[in-house]
Backbone bond lengths (Angstrom), bond angles and torsions (degrees), N, CA, C in turn:
res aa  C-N    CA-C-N  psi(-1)  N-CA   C-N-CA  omega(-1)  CA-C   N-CA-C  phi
1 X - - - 1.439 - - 1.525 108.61 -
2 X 1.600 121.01 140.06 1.354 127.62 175.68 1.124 112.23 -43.69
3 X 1.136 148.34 -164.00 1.728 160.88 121.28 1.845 101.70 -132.68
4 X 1.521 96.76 135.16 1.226 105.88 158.39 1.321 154.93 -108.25
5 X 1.253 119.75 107.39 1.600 120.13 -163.69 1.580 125.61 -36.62
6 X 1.207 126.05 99.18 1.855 114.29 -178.06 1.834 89.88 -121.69
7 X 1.554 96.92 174.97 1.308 129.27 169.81 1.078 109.36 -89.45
8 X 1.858 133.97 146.34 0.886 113.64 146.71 1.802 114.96 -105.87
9 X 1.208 109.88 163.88 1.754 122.83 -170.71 1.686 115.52 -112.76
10 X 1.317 132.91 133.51 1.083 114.31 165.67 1.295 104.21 83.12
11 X 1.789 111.70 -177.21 1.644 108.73 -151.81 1.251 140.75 51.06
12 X 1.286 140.64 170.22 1.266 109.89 -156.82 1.498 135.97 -75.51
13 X 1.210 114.94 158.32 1.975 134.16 -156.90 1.764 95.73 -65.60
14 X 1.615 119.23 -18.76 1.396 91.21 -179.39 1.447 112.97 -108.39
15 X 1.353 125.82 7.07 1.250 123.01 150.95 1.687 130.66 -26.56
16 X 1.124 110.46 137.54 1.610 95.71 -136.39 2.284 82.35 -93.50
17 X 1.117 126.53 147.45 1.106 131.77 -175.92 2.014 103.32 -49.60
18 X 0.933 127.41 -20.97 1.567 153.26 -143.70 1.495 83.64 -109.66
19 X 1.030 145.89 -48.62 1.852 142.90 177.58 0.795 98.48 -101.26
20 X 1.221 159.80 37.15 1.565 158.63 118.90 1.469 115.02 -75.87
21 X 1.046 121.24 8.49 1.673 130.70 177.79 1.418 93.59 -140.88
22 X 1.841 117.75 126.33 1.530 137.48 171.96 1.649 92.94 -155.24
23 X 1.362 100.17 -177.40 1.533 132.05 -154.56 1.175 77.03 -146.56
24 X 1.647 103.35 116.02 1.655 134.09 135.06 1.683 115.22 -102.44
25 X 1.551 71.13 154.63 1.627 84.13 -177.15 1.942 115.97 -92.23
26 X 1.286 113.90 -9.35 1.467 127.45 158.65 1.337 100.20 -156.16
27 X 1.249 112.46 150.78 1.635 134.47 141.51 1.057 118.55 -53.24
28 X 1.305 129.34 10.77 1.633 124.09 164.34 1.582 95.50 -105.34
29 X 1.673 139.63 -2.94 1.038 102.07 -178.76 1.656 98.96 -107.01
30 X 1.772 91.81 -166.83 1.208 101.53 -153.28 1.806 92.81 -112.17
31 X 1.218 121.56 122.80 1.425 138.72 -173.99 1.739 99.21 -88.08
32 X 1.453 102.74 119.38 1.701 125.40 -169.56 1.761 103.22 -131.58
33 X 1.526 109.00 114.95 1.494 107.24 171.58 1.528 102.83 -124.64
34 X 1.187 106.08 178.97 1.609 123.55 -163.43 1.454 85.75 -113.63
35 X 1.592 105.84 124.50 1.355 115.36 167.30 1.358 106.52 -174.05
36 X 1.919 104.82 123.06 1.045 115.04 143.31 2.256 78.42 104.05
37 X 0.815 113.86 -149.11 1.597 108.71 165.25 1.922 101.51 -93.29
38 X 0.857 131.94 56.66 1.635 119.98 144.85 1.806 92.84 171.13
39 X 1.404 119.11 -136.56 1.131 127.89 -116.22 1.847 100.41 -135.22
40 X 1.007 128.73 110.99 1.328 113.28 150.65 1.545 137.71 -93.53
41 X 1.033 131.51 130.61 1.368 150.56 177.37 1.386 111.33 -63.48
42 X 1.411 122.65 113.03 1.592 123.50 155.67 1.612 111.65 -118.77
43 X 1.608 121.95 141.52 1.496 120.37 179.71 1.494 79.88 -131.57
44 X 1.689 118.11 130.65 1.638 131.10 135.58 1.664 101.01 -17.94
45 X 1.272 96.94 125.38 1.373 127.30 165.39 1.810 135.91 -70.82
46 X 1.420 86.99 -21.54 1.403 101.09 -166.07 1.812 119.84 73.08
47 X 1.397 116.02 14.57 0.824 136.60 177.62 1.416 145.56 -97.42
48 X 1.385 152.38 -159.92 1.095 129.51 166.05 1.667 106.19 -165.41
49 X 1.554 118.40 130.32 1.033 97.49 173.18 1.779 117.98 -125.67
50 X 1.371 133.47 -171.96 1.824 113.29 -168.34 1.786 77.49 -123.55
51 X 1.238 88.98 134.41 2.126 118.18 -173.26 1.792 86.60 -128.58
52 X 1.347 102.19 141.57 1.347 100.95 -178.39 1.700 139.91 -12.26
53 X 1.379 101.60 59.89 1.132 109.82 -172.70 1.788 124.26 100.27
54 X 1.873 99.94 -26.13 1.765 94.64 166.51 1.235 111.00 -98.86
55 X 1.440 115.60 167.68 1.602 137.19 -179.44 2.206 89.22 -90.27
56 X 1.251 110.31 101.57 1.191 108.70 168.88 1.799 113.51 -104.68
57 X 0.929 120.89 135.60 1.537 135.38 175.33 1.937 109.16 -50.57
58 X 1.387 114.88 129.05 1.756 105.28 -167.83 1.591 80.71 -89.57
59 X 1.303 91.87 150.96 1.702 104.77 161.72 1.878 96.49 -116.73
60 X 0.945 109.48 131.01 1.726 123.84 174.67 1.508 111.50 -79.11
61 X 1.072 114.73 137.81 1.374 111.21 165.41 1.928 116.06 -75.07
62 X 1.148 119.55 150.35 1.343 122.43 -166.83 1.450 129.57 -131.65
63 X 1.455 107.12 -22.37 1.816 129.73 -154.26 1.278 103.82 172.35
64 X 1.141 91.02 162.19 1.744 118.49 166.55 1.518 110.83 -164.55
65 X 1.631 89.91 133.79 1.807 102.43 -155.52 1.797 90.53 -117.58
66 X 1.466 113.40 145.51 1.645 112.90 160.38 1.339 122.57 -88.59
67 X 0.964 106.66 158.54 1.915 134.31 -161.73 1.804 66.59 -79.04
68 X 1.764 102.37 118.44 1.504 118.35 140.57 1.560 116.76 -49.41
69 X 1.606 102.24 124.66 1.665 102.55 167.65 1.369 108.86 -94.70
């Protein structure tokens, strides 16, 4: 199965520029990283942004969930 390259946008400022770029496997899902003690939230934007030369899809930031104790 493909995966598709997007950005993510938004959430927090020290996210390093380097985790703001992943591979999904659709734009319907929902992009979840580990940061900080729990979870940030990205949803596709419906958007598009130009990354060295490609048109990559924005993922928005949305939430942030905590690491279950």
């Amino acid at each position: 199965m493909a995966s598709v390259r997007v950005v993510l946008s938004g959430g927090p400022a020290e996210l390093l520029q380097s985790d703001r770029m992943r591979e999904v496997a659709s734009l319907g899902d929902k992009v979840k990283i580990p940061y900080a003690s729990g979870y940030e939230h990205f949803v596709h934007a419906g958007t598009e942004r130009e990354i060295d030369g490609d048109r990559l899809p924005v993922f928005e930031w949305c939430d942030r969930t905590r690491v279950a104790e």
